[in-house]
N, C-alpha and C positions, 0 to 999 in steps of 0.2 A: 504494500500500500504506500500512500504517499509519504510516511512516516519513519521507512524504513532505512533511512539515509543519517539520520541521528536521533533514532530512538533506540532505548535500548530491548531485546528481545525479551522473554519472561526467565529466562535463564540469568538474566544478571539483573534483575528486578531490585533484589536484596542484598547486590553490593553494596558496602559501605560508601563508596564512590557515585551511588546512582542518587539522583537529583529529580524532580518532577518541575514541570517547566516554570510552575508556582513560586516552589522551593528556589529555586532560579533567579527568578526574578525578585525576590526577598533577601537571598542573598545580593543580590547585584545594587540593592537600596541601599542594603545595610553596608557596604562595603565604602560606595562611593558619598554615603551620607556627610557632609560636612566639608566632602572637595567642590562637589557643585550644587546649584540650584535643586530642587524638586522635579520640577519641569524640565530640566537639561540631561538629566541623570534618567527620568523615563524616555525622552529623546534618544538618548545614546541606547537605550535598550531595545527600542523600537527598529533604532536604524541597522545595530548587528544581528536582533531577532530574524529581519528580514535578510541580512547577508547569509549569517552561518544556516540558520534554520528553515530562510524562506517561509517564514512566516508573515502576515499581514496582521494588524493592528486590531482584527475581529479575533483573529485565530488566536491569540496573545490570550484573549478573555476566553477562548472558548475550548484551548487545548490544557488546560491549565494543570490537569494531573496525567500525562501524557509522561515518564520516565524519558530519558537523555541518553543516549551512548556516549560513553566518556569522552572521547572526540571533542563534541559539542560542549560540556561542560568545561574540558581545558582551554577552548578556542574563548568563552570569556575569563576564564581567571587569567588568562594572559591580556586580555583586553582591559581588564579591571584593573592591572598594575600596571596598563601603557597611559590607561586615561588619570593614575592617580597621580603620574608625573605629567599630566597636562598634557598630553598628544593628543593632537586632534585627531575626531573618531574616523575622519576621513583617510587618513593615512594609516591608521592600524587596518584600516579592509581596504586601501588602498584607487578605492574610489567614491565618485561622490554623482550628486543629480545635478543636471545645469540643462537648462529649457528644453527640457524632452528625452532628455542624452545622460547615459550612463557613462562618465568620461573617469579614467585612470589616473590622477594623482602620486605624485610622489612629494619629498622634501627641496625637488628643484624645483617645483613648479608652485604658485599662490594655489587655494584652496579657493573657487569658483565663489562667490558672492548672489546673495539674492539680487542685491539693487544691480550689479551688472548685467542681469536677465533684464531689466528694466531699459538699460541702454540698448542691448537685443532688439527688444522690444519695439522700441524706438525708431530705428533703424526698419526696421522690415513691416510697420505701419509706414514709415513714409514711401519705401520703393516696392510693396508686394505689386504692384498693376505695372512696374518696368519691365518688360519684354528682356531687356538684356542688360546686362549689369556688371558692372569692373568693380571688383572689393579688395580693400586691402587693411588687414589687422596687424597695426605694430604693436611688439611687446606682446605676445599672442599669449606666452607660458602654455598653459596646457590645451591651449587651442583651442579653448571655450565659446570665444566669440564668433572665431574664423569657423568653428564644426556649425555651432546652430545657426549662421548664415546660409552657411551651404546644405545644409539639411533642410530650413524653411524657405528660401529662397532659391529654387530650382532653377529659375535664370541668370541664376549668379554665377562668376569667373573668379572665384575667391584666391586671396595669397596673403601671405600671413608671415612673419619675423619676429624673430628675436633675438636676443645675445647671447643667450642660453644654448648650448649642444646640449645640455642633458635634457631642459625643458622642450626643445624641438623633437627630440627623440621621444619624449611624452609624448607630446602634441602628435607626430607621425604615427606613432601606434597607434592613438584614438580615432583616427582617421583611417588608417588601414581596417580596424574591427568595427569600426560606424561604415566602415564601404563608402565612406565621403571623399568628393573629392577636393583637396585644398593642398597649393603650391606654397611649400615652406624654406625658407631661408634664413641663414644665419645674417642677422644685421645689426650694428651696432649704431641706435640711432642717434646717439650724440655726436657721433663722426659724418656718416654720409648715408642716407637712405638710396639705393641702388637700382629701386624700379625706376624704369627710363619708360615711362607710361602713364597714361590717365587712366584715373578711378571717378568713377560715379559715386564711389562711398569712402572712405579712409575715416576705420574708427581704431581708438584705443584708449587703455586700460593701462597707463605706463606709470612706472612708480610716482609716489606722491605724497607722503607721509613723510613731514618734517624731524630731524633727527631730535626735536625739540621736544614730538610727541610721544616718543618712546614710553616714558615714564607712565603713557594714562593706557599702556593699550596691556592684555592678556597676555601672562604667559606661556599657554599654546602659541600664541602668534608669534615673541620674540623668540620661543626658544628653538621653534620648528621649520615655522614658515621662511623664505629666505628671505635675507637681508636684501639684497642688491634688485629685488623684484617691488621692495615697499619703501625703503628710506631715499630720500633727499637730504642733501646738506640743508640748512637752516640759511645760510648765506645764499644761496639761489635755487628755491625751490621747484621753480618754474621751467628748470632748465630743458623739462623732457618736452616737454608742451611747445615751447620756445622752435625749438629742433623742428618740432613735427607739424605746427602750424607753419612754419616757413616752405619746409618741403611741399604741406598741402596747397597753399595758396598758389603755388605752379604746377602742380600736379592733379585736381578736379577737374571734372569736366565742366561745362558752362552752367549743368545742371546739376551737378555734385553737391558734395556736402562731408566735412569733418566734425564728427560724433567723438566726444571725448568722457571717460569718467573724470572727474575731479577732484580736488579736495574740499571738504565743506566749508571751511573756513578761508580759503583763496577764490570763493567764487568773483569778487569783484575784481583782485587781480586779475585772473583770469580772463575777465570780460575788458577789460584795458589791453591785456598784451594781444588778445585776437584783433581787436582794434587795431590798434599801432602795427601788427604783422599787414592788415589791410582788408580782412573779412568787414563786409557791412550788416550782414545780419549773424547776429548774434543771438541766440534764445537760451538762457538756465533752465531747467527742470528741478525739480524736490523728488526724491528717490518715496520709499513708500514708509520713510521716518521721517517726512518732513524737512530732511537737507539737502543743500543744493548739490546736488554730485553728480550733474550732467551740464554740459553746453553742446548745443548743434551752433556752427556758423557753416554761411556759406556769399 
């Protein structure tokens, strides 16, 4: 039956080792009680119930005396001692959700963002009725942005960079086993962006996080996430943006447009240096917390 993958048979029922899925998850409260939230800590159960077990969030309440093959019972006590030094639960199963896409995750690449589905979003409301379409994702990391264009956007010619070899080789894999197709390259964009071509879209996602801010953010995120994908110096924060709006304002098409995420608190710089690069329309967006962590100009 379906259960036979990590349950245990009736034969090892009354191992000392055998667990029922109940028991499980009681243990799994009591273990991470006091590292995290209430709400974060049934989150993290729900999300490996569903890796290791394949279970859904009905089954959770309705399998509830259902015995474990020890397998399954080790696969979280290892989880429980990656999440009680703050690993995020995405890297202990090694992947995560990002607008419709099951994408692979490592420690080279950021951990995919809700509000970033938001810029997605964005992007494929304003060109879903484009017949044909030139796209290009700098700072791509695990190819989050570049994959769900090219998945939702069927008339899209997607390409996608970064600085990363190891995150590019993410990003590759995700697209080899999504069967998508997107052209990836190694680019350093504070030096020279190398597509010698017009885009109809040019978005990104490129660091942005002042070294000032360190101090307020989680230790999952400094101790895991990589540095060189989220910090900015304090002295010019701007500088990826700088880079990328310049290349873009020669590189759209008449009808294009540069989609960028932001920082919340740089949104009016931000809307100055688009300016001064030469963009005349400029729009902010508020992500779905209420901050400004989007600009379209074109």
């Amino acid at each position: 039956g379906r259960y036979r993958t990590f349950f245990l048979s009736s034969a090892y029922d009354h191992s000392p080792t055998a667990l029922n899925l109940g028991q499980l998850h009681s243990n799994f409260n009591e273990q991470l009680n006091g590292y995290y939230p209430k709400e974060e800590i049934q989150s993290f159960f729900e999300i490996l119930s569903d890796y290791y077990l394949h279970l859904n969030r009905a089954q959770l309440v309705l399998d509830r005396e259902v015995t474990l093959v020890e397998k399954s019972i080790a696969d979280f006590n290892q989880a429980i001692n990656r999440l009680k030094n703050r690993e995020p639960v995405q890297y202990i199963i090694g992947e995560t959700h990002f607008f419709g896409l099951i994408l692979k995750v490592t420690e080279a690449t950021l951990i995919p963002r809700p509000e970033t589905e938001e810029l997605v979003d964005w992007v494929i409301k304003d060109f879903k009725q484009t017949e044909s379409l030139a796209v290009l994702d700098l700072c791509t990391g695990s190819g989050c942005i570049a994959l769900a264009l090219s998945n939702t956007l069927n008339h899209a010619n997607v390409a996608a960079a970064d600085i990363s070899e190891a995150a590019l080789e993410v990003a590759k894999n995700n697209a080899k086993r999504l069967d998508l197709t997107v052209r990836f390259e190694k680019v350093d964009v504070l030096k020279e962006i190398s597509f010698n071509k017009k885009f109809d879209v040019i978005v990104s996602n490129p660091p942005y996080v002042r070294d000032s801010e360190k101090e307020a953010m989680a230790d999952n995120v400094l101790k895991y996430e990589p540095d060189e994908a989220l910090f900015v110096p304090n002295e010019d924060p701007l500088r990826f943006y700088r880079s990328i709006g310049q290349y873009a304002i020669t590189h759209l098409t008449t009808t294009g447009a540069l989609y960028l995420e932001i920082n919340e608190y740089l949104s009016e710089e931000m809307y100055l240096l688009l300016g001064e690069i030469g963009f005349k329309n400029i729009e902010t967006r508020q992500d779905i917390f209420g901050k400004n962590r989007m600009i379209k100009c074109c």
